[in-house]
C-alpha positions in Angstrom: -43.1 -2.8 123.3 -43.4 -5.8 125.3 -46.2 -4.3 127.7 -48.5 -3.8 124.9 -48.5 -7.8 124.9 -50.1 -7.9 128.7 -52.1 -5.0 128.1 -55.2 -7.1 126.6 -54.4 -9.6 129.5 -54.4 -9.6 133.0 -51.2 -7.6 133.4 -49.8 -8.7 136.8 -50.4 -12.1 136.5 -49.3 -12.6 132.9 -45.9 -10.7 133.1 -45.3 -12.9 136.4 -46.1 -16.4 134.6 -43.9 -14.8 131.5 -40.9 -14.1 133.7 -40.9 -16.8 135.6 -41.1 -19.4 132.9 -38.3 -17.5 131.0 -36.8 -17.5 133.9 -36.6 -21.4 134.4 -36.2 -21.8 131.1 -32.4 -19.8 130.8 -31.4 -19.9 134.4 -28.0 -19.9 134.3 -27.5 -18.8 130.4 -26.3 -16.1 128.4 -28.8 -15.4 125.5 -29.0 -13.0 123.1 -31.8 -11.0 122.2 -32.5 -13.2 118.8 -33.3 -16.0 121.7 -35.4 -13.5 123.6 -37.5 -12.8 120.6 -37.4 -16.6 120.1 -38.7 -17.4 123.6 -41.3 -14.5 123.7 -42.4 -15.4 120.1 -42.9 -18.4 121.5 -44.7 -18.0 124.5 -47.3 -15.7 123.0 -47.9 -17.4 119.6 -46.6 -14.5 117.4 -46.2 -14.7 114.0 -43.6 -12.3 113.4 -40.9 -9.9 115.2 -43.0 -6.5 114.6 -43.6 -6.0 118.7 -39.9 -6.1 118.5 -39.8 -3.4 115.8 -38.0 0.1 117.7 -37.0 -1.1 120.7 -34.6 -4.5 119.8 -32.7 -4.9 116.9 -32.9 -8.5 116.1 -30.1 -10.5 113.0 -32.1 -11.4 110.4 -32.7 -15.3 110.3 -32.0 -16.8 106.5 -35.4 -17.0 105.9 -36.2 -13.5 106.5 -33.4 -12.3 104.3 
């Protein structure tokens, strides 16, 4: 899930920073949760969608298929 991504952090302060740059970033926009993953990906330099895996189903991108 997306707490086990703060865990090895400092919590508090890293889900604020997260938030409020996604936050700034879509203010105003409807996303999906592809662009979620996208963002989050992102953020915390993950390779792949596995913290997604059981809790957001994500369409498969052409190069995954």
């Amino acid at each position: 899930m997306l707490w086990d991504l703060f865990q090895n952090n400092e919590e508090i302060k890293d889900i604020e920073q997260f938030l409020k740059s996604y936050y700034q970033f879509y203010n105003y926009k409807e996303i999906d949760s592809t662009e979620f993953a996208r963002f989050t990906k992102y953020y915390f330099d993950l390779e792949d969608d596995s913290v997604f895996k059981g809790w957001l189903k994500l369409d498969k991108t052409k190069n995954e298929e």
